[in-house]
C-alpha angles and dihedrals in degrees: 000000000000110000136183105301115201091244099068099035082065100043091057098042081058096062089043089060095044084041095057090037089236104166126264096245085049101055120104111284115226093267094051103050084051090058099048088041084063094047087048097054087040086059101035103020088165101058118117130218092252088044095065093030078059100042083047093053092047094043086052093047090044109034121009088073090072120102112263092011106177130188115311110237109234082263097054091050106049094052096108091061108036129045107279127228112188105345095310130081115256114209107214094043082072144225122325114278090226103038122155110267090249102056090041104140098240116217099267088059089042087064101044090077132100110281089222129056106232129184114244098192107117117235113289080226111035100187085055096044101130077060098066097050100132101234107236128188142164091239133013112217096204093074135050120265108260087232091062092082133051101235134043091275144044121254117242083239091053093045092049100048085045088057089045096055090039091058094052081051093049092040088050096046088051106044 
């Protein structure tokens, strides 16, 4: 499988700082572009050269035209090729279902994601954060299993004897 190679990430960060006019004495010295080329294959491993040449090129045609554009983060740019949550690509949601033939995600890539899809928005309370951890579990006991009746949905008259049952439960375990 082909990956980033240094050569083109600078390149195209290049063209993002000509592109947002940022002044040659403030553009990113050698030591530092090697650094933030490492903290961008530690965050996208999979990414091609042609994939962030691509992203580059998309973030420049839709946003570099606004007034005070700054420095896309590595999830702001990469919006136009993964699954995005919140304005910026998260990762383990995946690639973009419609992507160009040239920047498809080949197998190889496609298995080199995260096995399980994971929310990347921070805590709307951050001093709370352990609070807003989305409960998540195989089966939930409150409701019937789907398999106890013979179509897709529960009768009324199914619902209504579970709830039933589920009350008695509920009364016994109380009193």
């Amino acid at each position: 499988m082909e990956s980033l190679t240094p050569e083109t990430f600078l390149a195209a960060i290049e063209m993002l700082q000509q592109q947002l006019r940022i002044k040659r004495d403030d553009h990113w010295s050698p030591a530092v572009c090697k650094l933030k080329y490492g903290s961008f294959r530690s965050e996208f491993p999979e990414v091609n050269d042609a994939q962030f040449f691509w992203c580059c090129e998309q973030w420049i045609q839709n946003y570099s035209s606004r007034d005070f554009a700054k420095f896309p983060t590595w999830g702001q740019l990469m919006v136009s090729l993964y699954a995005n949550e919140n304005g910026r690509a998260n990762r383990s949601w995946g690639f973009k279902r419609e992507l160009p033939q040239m920047v498809a995600p080949s197998s190889e890539q496609v298995a080199m994601l995260p096995g399980r899809a994971k929310s990347i928005a921070a805590a709307a309370d951050p001093q709370n954060a352990a609070a807003y951890v989305p409960f998540e579990a195989t089966s939930f006991p409150a409701l019937p299993q789907a398999t106890s009746c013979a179509g897709d949905e529960l009768s009324t008259e199914e619902w209504a004897a579970y709830l039933r049952e589920l009350a008695r439960e509920v009364d016994g375990k109380t009193n």
